[in-house]
C-alpha positions in Angstrom: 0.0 0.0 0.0 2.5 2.2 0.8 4.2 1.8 -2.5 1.3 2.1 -4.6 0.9 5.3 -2.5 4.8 6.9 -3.0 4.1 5.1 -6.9 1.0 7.5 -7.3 2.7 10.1 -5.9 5.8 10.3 -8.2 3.2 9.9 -10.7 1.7 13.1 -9.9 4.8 14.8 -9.5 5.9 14.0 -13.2 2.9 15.1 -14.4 2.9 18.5 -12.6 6.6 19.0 -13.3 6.3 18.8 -16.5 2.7 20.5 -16.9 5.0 23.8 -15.5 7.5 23.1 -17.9 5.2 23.4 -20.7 3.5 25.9 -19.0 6.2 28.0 -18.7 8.1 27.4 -22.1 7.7 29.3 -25.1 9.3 28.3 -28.7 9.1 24.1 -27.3 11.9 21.9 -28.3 15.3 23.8 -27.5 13.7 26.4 -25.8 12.7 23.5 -23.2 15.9 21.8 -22.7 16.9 24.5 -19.9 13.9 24.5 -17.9 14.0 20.3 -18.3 17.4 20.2 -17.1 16.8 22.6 -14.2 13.7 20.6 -13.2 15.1 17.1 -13.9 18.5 18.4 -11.7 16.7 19.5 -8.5 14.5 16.6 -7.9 17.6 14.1 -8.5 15.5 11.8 -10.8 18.4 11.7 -13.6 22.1 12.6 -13.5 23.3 15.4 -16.1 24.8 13.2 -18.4 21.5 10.6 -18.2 19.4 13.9 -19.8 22.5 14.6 -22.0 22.1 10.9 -23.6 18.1 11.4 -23.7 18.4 14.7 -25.5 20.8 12.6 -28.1 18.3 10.0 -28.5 15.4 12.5 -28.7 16.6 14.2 -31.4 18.2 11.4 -33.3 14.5 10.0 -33.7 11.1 11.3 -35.3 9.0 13.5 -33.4 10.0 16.9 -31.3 12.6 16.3 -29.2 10.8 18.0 -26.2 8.0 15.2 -26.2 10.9 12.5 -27.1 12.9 13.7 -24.1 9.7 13.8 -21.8 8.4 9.9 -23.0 11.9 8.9 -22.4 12.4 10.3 -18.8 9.3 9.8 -17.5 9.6 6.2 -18.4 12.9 5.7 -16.9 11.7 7.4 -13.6 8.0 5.4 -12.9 7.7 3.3 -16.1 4.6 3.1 -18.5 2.7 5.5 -16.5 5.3 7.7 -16.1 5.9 7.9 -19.7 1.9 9.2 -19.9 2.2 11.4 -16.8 5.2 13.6 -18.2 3.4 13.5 -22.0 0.2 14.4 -21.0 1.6 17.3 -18.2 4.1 19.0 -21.1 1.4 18.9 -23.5 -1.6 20.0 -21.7 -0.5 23.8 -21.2 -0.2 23.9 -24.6 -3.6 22.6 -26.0 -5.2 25.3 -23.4 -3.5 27.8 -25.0 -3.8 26.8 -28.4 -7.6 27.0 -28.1 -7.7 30.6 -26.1 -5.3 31.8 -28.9 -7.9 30.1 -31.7 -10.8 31.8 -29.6 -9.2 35.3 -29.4 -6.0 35.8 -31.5 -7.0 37.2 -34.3 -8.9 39.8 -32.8 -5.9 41.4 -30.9 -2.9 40.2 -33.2 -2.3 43.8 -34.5 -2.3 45.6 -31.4 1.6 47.2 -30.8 1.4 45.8 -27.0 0.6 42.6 -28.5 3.3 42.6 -31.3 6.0 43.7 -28.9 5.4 40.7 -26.5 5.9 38.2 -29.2 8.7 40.2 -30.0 10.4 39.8 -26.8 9.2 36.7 -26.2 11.0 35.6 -29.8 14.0 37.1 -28.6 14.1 35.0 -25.4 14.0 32.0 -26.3 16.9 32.5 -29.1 18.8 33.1 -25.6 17.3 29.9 -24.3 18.1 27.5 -27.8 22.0 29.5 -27.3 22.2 28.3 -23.7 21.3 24.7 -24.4 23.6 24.3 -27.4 26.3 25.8 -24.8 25.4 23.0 -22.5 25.1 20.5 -24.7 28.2 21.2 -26.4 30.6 21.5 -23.0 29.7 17.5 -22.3 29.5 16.3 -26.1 33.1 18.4 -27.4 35.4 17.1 -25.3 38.0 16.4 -27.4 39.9 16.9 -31.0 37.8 14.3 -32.8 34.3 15.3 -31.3 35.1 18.8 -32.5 35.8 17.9 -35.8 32.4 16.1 -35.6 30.8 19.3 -34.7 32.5 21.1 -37.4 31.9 18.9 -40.1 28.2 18.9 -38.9 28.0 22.8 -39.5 30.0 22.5 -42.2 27.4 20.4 -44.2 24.4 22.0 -42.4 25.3 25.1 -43.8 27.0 25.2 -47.1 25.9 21.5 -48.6 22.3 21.5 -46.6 22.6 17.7 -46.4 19.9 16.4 -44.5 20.3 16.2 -40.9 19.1 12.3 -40.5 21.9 11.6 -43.1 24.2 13.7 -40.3 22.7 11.7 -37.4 23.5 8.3 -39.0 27.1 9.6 -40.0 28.1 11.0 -36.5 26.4 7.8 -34.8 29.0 5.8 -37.4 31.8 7.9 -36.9 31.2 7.6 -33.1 31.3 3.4 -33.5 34.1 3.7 -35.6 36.2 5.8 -33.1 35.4 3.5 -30.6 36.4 0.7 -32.7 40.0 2.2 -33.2 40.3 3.2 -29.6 37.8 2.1 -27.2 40.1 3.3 -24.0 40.0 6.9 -25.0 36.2 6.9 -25.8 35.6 5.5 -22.6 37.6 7.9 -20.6 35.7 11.0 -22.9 32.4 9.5 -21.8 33.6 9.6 -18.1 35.0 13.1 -18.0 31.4 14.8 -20.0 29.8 17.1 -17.3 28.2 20.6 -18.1 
């Protein structure tokens, strides 16, 4: 009884965690990654290189990488349920305000107060996206040959817009392959990540 009762209770504490997240995030995906981080950090539920590897395997698969990362930590902290708890807590703030918007947008859309906010609020979370890719990027380049990943990666993001599964499959490769030549060093890089 008593576990059903802590059990129920983590339940509900994923879902309202994650309702505040998605409450309180505007722009989703990258934008989300802080707040996530910050949340997931304070309640102890994951270390900083478990939500590191879940961000990895969020984006490395369809779907936004907000509700990726959300199915995958809920289910690693309480399982099934948990995986529902955390979906259905980031994604309810945003069907609310999806249908207010739809109810009233488009009568206050062109007022200046209203065009402002978005503004600012536009501008924000470009500061959030630049904080996670600073984060991210402290624990993933750690070395010479995880840089050149990274700059390979813009390289061809950039200038020969190759499509970013095709990058995905080629860094996942590159990564076996550099374990394959030296698995010592890869493990010690995977020990030392912390951002």
């Amino acid at each position: 009884m008593k576990y059903k009762r802590e059990y129920i209770n983590k339940l509900i504490d994923l879902f309202t965690t994650f309702f505040k997240i998605g409450l309180f995030t505007f722009g989703g995906g990258y934008a989300m990654i802080p707040l996530m981080e910050r949340e997931i950090l304070k309640k102890n539920w994951l270390s900083r290189e478990e939500i590191l590897d879940f961000f990895a395997l969020s984006q490395s698969i369809p779907g936004a990488i907000s509700i990726n990362a959300c199915a995958f930590i809920g289910h690693k902290i309480a399982g099934r349920r948990g995986t529902f708890a955390a979906l259905f807590g980031v994604i309810l703030p945003s069907f609310i305000v999806i249908v207010i918007i739809a109810a009233f947008f488009t009568e206050f859309q062109e007022l200046p107060i209203v065009q402002k906010a978005f503004l600012g609020i536009r501008t924000g979370v470009v500061g959030l996206i630049l904080v996670s890719v600073i984060k991210m990027g402290k624990n993933s380049v750690i070395d010479i040959p995880t840089a050149l990943i990274a700059l390979v990666t813009i390289i061809f993001l950039l200038f020969v817009r190759l499509h970013p599964i095709l990058i995905i499959i080629a860094g996942a490769l590159t990564g076996i392959l550099l374990n394959y030549i030296s698995p010592r060093k890869m493990n010690d890089t995977n020990e030392k990540g912390d951002y």
